[in-house]
Each structure stands twice: as C-alpha cells, then as structure tokens.
C-alpha positions as a Python dict, from the first residue, in 0.01 Angstrom:
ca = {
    (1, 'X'): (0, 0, 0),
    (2, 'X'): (273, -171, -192),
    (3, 'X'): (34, -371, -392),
    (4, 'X'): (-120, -5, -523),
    (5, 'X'): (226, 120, -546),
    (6, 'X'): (317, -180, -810),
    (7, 'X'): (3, -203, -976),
    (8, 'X'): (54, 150, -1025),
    (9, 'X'): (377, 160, -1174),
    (10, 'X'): (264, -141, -1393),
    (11, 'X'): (-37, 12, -1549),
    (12, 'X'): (199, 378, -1613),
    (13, 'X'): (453, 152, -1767),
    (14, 'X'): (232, -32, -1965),
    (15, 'X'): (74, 316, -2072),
    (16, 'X'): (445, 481, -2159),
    (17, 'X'): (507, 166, -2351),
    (18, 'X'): (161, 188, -2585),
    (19, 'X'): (235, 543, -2664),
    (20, 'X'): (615, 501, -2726),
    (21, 'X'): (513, 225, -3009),
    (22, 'X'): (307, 551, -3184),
    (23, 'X'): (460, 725, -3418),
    (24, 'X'): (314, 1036, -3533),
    (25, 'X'): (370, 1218, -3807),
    (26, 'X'): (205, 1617, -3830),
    (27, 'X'): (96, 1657, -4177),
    (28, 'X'): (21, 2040, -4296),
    (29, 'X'): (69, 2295, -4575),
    (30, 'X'): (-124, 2446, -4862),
    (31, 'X'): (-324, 2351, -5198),
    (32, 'X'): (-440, 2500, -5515),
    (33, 'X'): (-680, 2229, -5654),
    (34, 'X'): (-790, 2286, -6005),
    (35, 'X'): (-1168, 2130, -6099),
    (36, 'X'): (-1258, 1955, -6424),
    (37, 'X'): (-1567, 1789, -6534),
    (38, 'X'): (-1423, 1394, -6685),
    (39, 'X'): (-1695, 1138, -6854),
    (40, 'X'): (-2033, 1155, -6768),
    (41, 'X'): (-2018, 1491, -6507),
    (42, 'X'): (-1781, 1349, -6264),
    (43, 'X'): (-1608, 1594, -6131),
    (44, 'X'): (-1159, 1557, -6067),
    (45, 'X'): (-946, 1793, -5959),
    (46, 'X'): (-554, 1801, -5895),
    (47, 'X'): (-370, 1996, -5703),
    (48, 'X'): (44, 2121, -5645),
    (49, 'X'): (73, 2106, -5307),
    (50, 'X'): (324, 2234, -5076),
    (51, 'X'): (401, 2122, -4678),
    (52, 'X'): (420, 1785, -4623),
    (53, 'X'): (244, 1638, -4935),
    (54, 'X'): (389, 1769, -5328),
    (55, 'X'): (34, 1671, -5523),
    (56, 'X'): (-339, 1488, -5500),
    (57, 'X'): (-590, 1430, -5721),
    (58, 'X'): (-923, 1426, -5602),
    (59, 'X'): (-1295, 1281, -5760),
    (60, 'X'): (-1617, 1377, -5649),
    (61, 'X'): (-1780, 1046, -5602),
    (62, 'X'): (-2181, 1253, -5445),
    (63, 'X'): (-2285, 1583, -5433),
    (64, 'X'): (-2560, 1700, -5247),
    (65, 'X'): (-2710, 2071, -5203),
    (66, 'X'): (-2790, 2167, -4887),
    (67, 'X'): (-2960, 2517, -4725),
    (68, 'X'): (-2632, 2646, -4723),
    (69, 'X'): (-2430, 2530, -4994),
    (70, 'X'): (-2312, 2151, -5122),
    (71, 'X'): (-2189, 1833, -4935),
    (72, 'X'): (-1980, 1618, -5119),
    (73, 'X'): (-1882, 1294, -5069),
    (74, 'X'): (-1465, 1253, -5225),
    (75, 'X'): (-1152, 1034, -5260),
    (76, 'X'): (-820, 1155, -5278),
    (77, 'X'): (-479, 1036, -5377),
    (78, 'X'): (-177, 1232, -5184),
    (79, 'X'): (171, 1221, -5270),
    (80, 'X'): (486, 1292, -5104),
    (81, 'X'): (829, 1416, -5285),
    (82, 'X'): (981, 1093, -5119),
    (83, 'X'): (782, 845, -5252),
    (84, 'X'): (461, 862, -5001),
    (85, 'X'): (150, 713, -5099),
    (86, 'X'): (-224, 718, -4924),
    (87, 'X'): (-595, 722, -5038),
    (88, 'X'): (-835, 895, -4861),
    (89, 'X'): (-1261, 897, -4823),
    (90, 'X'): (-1352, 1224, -4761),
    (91, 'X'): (-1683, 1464, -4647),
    (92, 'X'): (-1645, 1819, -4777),
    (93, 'X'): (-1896, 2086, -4678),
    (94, 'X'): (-1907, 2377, -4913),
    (95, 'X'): (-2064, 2683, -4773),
    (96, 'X'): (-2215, 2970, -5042),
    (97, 'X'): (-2016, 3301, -5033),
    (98, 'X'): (-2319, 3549, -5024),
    (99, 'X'): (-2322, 3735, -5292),
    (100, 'X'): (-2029, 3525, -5477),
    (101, 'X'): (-2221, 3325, -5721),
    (102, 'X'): (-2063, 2986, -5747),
    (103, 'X'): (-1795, 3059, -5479),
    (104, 'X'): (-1775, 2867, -5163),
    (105, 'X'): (-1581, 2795, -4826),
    (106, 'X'): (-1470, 2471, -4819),
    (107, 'X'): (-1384, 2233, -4506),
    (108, 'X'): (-1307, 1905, -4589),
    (109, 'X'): (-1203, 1596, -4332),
    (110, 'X'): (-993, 1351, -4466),
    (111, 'X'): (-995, 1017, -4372),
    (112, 'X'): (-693, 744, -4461),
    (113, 'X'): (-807, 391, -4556),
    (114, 'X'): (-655, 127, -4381),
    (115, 'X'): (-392, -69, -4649),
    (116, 'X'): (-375, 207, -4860),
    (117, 'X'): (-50, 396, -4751),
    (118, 'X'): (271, 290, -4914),
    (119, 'X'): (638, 399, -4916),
    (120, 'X'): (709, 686, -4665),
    (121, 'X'): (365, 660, -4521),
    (122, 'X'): (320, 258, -4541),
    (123, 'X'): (131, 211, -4230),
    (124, 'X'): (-13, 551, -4143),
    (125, 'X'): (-373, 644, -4087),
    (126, 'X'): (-544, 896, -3896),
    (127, 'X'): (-781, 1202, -4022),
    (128, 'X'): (-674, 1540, -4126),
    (129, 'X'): (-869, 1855, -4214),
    (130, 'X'): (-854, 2128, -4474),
    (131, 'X'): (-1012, 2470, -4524),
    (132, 'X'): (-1025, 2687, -4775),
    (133, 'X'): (-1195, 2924, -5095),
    (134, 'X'): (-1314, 2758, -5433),
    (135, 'X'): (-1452, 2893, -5686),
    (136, 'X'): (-1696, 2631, -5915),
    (137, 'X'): (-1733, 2867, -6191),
    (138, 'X'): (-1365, 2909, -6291),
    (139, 'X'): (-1240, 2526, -6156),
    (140, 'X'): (-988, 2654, -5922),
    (141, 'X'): (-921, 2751, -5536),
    (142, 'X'): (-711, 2762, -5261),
    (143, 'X'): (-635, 2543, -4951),
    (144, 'X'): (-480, 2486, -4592),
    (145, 'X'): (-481, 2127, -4453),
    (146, 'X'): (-315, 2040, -4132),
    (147, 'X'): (-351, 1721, -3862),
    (148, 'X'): (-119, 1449, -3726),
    (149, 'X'): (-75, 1088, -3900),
    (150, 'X'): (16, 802, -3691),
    (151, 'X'): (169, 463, -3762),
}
C-alpha cells in the first residue's frame, strides 16, 4: 500500500513539476489585413493589429480552389509593440459568400516554426487560429485570432 502511496505521489510530483516549467502565453485580438499582388502574382498582405500582436505581414506561398472556395497555403511575420518576433506556416480555408462575388470567410491556423521567435516571444511555439471576412476584389478584410503560446 505504501509502495502505491509513494509511487503515487512521485508520478503527481513529477507531473506538477512538467507543467510548472510551461509557460503559456494567450495570444488574441483583431486584424485588418490589406492584399496586394508583388512580382510575378504573389500575393502579400499587412495588417495593424490590435490584442496581443501590433502588425504581420503575410505571403501567399499556394492557392488552390476548391468546391467551396480557395485553400491557401501562407507565412506570416507577427510583431509585438515590445519587441516580439515569430514566423508562422499557415493553412487558410476561404469559403465563397453566396452571392458576394469575390468575398469569402476566412479561417486560418497558424502554426509557429521552431527557432523563429525572438525577443518577447524567443522560445514560444504553439498554433493559433483566426476567423474572419475578406474581400479579394477590393484587397482588404477583417479578422479575430485567438489561442495560447507556450515556452
């Protein structure tokens, strides 16, 4: 009984121990993202950002219709107003708007490369999500990301 009894207390301490060394950080606010067409079709945008980023830019590095709208493959760059840096490779589905020609809903998940965080977020990675409006035929939309970071 004693030997469950300390085994026990060694495995929840060893637990409480692997959890207190994770540090999380919830990540969450809103985006405008503006759209431009660069060299050769690729598609950028950048966005003002508020919550806990202040900007990203964004490229569109595939793009591939499917029955219900456009899958794109994308990297982003996110800043922080404290000196925060991390890249991101990203899958965003855009569904058609019916009747909204070149208008979508957009969900995007956003995933943190390993090595690519630096100041404030040096060390983070995790995924975080986003969904929102765009609208392809005037370049510009609106979005809400949210998640949880963790060194």
């Amino acid at each position: 009984m004693y030997k469950k009894i300390i085994t026990l207390t060694l495995f929840l301490s060893a637990m409480t121990s692997a959890y207190a060394n994770e540090n999380c950080m919830p990540i969450g606010g809103t985006g405008m993202p503006n759209f431009f067409s660069q060299q050769e079709g690729v598609i950028s945008a950048v966005a003002p950002l508020s919550g806990s980023v202040s900007a990203a830019t964004a490229k569109v590095v595939a793009q591939r219709e499917t029955e219900t709208g456009l899958e794109m493959d994308m990297q982003h760059f996110f800043m922080t107003d404290k000196g925060g840096f991390m890249n991101t490779s990203d899958l965003a589905i855009l569904t058609t708007v019916p009747g909204k020609n070149n208008r979508y809903m957009i969900e995007i998940t956003y995933h943190v490369q390993a090595d690519s965080t630096s100041g404030q977020l040096k060390g983070y990675t995790g995924t975080f999500n986003s969904y929102g409006l765009v609208d392809m035929k005037n370049l510009q939309g609106v979005i809400r990301y949210s998640g949880e970071i963790c060194k």
